[in-house]
C-alpha positions in Angstrom: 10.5 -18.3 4.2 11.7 -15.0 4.2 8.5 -13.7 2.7 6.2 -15.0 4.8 8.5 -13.0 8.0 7.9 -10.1 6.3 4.2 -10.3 5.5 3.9 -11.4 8.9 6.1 -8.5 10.1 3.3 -6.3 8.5 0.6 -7.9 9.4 1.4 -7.5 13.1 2.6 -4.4 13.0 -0.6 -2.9 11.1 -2.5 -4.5 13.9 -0.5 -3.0 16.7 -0.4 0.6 14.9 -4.1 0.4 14.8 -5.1 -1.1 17.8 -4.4 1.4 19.7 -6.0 5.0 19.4 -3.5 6.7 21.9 0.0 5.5 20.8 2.1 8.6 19.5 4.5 8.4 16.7 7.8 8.3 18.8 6.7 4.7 20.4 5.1 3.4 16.8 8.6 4.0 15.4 10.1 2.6 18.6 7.8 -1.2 18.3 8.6 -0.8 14.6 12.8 -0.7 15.1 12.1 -3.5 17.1 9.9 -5.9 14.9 12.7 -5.0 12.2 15.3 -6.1 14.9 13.4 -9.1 15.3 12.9 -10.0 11.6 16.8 -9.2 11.2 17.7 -11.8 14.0 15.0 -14.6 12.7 16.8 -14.2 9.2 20.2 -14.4 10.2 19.0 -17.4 12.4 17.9 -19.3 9.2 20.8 -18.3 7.0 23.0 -20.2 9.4 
C-alpha cells in the first residue's frame, strides 16, 4: 500500500512542478514538505 502512496506522491508532485511555468524553487520545496507531511500522516494512519 505504501508503494502505491509513494508513486502517487510522485506522480502528483511531477504534475504540480510542471504545471506551472512561474512557480520558483522556495514554494516547489514548500508543496513538496507538505506532500511528504501528507504521505508521513497517511502511513502512520495505516500502521495503526
Amino acid at each position: 500500500m505504501l508503494e502505491i502512496l509513494v508513486c502517487f506522491f510522485v506522480d502528483k508532485f511531477h504534475n504540480a512542478k510542471f504545471s506551472s511555468k512561474y512557480i520558483d524553487q522556495k514554494l516547489t520545496w514548500q508543496r513538496q514538505r507538505s506532500f511528504l507531511k501528507t504521505i508521513k500522516i497517511i502511513g502512520l494512519c495505516f500502521l495503526c
